[in-house]
C-alpha distance (Angstrom), angle and dihedral (degrees) to the residues before:
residue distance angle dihedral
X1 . . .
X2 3.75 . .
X3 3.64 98.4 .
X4 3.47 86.8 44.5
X5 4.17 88.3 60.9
X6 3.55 95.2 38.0
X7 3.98 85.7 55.7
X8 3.94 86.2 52.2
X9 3.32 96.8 56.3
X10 3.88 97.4 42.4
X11 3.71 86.6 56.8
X12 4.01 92.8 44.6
X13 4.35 86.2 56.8
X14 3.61 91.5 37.5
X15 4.38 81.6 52.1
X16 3.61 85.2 46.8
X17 3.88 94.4 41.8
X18 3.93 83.2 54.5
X19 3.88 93.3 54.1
X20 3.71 96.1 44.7
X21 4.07 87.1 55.8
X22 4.22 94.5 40.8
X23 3.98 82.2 61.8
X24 3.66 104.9 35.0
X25 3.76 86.0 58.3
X26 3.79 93.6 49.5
X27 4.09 92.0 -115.9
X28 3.59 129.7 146.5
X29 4.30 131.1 -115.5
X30 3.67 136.7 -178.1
X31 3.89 74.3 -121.9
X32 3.80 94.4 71.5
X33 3.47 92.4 39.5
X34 3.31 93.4 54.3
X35 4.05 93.1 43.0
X36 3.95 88.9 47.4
X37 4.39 82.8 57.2
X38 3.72 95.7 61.5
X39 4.06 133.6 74.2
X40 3.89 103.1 -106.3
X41 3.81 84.9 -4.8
X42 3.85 90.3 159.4
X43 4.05 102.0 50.7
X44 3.51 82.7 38.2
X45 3.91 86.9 55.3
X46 4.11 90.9 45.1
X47 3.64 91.7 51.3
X48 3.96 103.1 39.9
X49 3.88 92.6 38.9
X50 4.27 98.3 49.7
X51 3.56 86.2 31.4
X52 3.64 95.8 59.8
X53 4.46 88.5 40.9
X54 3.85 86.3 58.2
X55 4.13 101.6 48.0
X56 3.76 84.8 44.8
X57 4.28 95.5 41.1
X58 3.53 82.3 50.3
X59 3.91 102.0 43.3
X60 3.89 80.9 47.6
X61 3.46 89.4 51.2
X62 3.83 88.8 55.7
X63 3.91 85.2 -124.7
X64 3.47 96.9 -66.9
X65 4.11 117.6 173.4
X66 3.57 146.1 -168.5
X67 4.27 121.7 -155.4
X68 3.91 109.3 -115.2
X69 3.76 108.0 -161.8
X70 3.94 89.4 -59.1
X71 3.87 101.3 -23.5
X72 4.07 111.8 87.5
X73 4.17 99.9 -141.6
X74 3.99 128.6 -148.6
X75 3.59 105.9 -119.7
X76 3.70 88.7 -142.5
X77 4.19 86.3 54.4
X78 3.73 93.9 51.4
X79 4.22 82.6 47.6
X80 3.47 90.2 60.0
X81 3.43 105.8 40.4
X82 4.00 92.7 48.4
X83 4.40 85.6 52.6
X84 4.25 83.9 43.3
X85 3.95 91.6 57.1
X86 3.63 95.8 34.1
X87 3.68 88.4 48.1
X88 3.51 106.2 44.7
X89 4.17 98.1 35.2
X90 4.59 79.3 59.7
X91 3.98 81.7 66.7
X92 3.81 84.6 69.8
X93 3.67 85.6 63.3
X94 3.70 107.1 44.6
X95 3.82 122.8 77.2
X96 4.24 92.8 -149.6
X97 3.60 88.5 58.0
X98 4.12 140.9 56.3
X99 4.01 132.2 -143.3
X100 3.65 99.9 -114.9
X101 4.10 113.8 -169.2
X102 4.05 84.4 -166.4
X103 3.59 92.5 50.5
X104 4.25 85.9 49.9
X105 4.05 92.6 42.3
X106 4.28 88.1 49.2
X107 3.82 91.2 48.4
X108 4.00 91.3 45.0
X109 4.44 82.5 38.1
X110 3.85 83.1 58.0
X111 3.80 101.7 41.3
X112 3.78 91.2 58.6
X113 3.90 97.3 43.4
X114 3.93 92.7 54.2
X115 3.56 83.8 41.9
X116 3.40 91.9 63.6
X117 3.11 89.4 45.3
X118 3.43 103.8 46.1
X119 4.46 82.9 55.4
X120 3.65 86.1 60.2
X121 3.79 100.7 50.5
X122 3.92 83.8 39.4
X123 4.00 88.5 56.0
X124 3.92 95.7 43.8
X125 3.59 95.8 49.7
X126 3.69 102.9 47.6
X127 4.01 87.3 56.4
């Protein structure tokens, strides 16, 4: 069953990876058609889309953490959230794309809703 998930969430990034690359290039998708048809369709997009990567990074990651100062991390939150940054500070760079701070604060939004999340699965299935 675990290879199973950890195949599911390769195939969600590689999705994602996809996406990233259809935009960076400037090329269309029934994707951001359909984004462009829905009320807040693209910070809905950030948040459900790297929302979804970190519950199933960390459910990969068996719900495996590290302590922060105070805070214990997922691994598979801190994965994220380092490919977020990295991913949305390279639309600085590229002239098809544009630095969005909303686009950053939905991703971030996201990452600490499946987060929470991903501490209450963690909770139920250890007891």
């Amino acid at each position: 069953m675990h290879k199973l998930l950890v195949a599911i969430t390769a195939s969600f990034f590689l999705f994602i990876i996809w996406i990233i690359y259809l935009a960076n290039t400037g090329q269309s998708s029934v994707f951001f058609d359909l984004v462009r048809q829905i009320p807040y369709g693209d910070k809905l997009g950030h948040f459900s889309l790297f929302g979804l990567l970190t519950l199933s990074f960390n459910v990969a990651c068996k719900f495996k953490t590290f302590v922060l100062g105070e805070l214990k991390v997922f691994w598979g939150s801190a994965v994220v959230l380092v490919f977020v940054s990295a991913e949305e500070l390279s639309q600085h760079f590229m002239p098809s794309r544009t630095l969005d701070i909303y686009d950053y604060a939905a991703n971030v939004t996201g990452i600490i809703v499946f987060s929470w999340l991903s501490s209450v699965m963690a909770r139920r299935t250890s007891t």
